[in-house]
N, C-alpha and C positions, 0 to 999 in steps of 0.2 A: 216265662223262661228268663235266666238274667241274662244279660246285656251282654257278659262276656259271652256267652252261645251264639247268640245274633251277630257278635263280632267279628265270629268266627266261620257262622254260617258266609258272610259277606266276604271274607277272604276266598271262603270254596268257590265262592261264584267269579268272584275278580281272576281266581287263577283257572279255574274253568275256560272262560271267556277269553282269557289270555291266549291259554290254549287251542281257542277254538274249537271247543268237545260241546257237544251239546250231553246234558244230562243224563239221557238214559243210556249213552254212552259209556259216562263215568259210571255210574250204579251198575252195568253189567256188568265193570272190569273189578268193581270192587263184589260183585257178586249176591247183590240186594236189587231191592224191588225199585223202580224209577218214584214210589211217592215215599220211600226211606229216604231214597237221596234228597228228595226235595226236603222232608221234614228238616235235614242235617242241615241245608242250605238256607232254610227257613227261620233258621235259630229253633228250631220246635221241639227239635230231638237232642237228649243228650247223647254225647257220645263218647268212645272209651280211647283208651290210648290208642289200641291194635286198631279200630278207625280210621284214628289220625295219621298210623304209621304206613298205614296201606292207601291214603288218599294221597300221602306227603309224595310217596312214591311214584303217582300215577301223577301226579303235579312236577315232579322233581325238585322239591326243594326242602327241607331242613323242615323237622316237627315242630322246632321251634318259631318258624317263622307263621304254619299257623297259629299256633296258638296265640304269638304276640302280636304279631301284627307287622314285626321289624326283625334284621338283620342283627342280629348280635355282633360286636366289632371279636371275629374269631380268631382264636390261638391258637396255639401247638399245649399250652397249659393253662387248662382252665380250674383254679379254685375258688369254691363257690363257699361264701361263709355264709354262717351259721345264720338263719333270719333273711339272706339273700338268696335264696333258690328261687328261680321262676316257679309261680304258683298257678296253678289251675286250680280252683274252684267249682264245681261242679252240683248241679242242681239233683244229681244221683246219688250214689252213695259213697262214691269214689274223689278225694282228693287228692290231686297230683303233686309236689314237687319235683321240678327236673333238675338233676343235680351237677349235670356240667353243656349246662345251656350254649358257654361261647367256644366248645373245645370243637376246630375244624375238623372236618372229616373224618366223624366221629363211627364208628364199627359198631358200636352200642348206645342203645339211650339209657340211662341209668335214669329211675324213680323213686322218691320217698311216696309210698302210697297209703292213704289212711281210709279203714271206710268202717263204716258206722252201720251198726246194729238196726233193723228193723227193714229190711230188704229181704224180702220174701222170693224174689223171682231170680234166680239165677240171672243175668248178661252173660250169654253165652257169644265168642265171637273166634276168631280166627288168624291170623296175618304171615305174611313172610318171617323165613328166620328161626330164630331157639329163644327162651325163654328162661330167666333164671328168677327166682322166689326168695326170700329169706324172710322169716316172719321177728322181727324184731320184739313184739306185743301181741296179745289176744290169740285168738286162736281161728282159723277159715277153713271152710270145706274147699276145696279146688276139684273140679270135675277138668277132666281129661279124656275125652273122647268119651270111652264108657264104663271108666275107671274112675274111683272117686278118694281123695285123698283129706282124710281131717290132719291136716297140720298146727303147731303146737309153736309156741316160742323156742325160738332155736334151730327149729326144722328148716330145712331148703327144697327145692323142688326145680330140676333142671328137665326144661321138655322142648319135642318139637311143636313149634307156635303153630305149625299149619293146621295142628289137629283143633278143632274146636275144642276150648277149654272157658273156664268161667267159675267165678267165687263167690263167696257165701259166707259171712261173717258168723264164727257160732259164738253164741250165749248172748249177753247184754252189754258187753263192753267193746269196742271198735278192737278194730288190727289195722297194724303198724307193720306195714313190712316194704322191704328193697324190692324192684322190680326193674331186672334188666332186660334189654329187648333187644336182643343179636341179632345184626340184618344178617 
């Protein structure tokens, strides 16, 4: 797993322990099995934004703070240039840009999300909130509860987040698209 996962796993657990939650606590609030959470806590498992957005929650603190490690010094306007977006990295098929990392008390997480060709199994997952899509590049299947959507450059897709939903890269070339995540 890389380094940044384990990073992040050791964040879960500092803020965990802060909290004074033991484990299978957290996993039943996020709605997974007590050796998910560990795998997450372990660095072992990857994991997806809606994860991060539903642990950040049950932790209270900003997504960006797991992911980085640190407090962002936060605004009322945050411009994020071109090459300076916080980047996630990911050992799955998903990479993250967050595109207004320092803006305080923010209502949405706004994402540049890229993912690559050859991901056979759907991530399907869940979280608080609404959901908005815009595919910039390439073209993803989006499943939505039990409704399936091939979307197309150009296309957007506004939904409720609570419903289990998950993507799917189609053809050989990645997709490139916006992903905002409305608490």
């Amino acid at each position: 797993m890389s380094g940044q996962l384990k990073e992040i796993g050791l964040r879960l657990q500092e803020l965990r322990e802060i909290r004074e939650m033991e484990q299978d606590t957290v996993a039943k609030e996020l709605g997974i099995s007590l050796e998910e959470y560990q795998a997450y806590e372990n660095g072992e498992k990857d994991f997806s934004i809606s994860f991060m957005y539903n642990v950040a929650k049950i932790f209270e603190v900003d997504v960006f703070n797991l992911l980085s490690g640190h407090s962002p010094n936060l605004t009322d306007c945050s411009v994020v240039r071109a090459g300076q977006e916080f980047y996630v990295k990911r050992d799955g098929s998903y990479d993250y840009k967050h595109l207004a990392y320092t803006f305080k008390n923010k209502k949405v997480e706004p994402f540049f999300v890229e993912s690559k060709p050859g991901n056979e199994e759907e991530k399907i997952h869940s979280h608080e909130g609404q959901e908005f899509n815009y595919v910039l590049s390439g073209s993803m299947r989006l499943s939505i509860g039990n409704m399936t959507y091939d979307l197309y450059k150009g296309d957007s897709v506004y939904f409720n987040s609570k419903i289990p939903h998950g993507t799917k890269v189609l053809g050989d070339k990645p997709v490139k698209f916006i992903a905002v995540v409305i608490k």
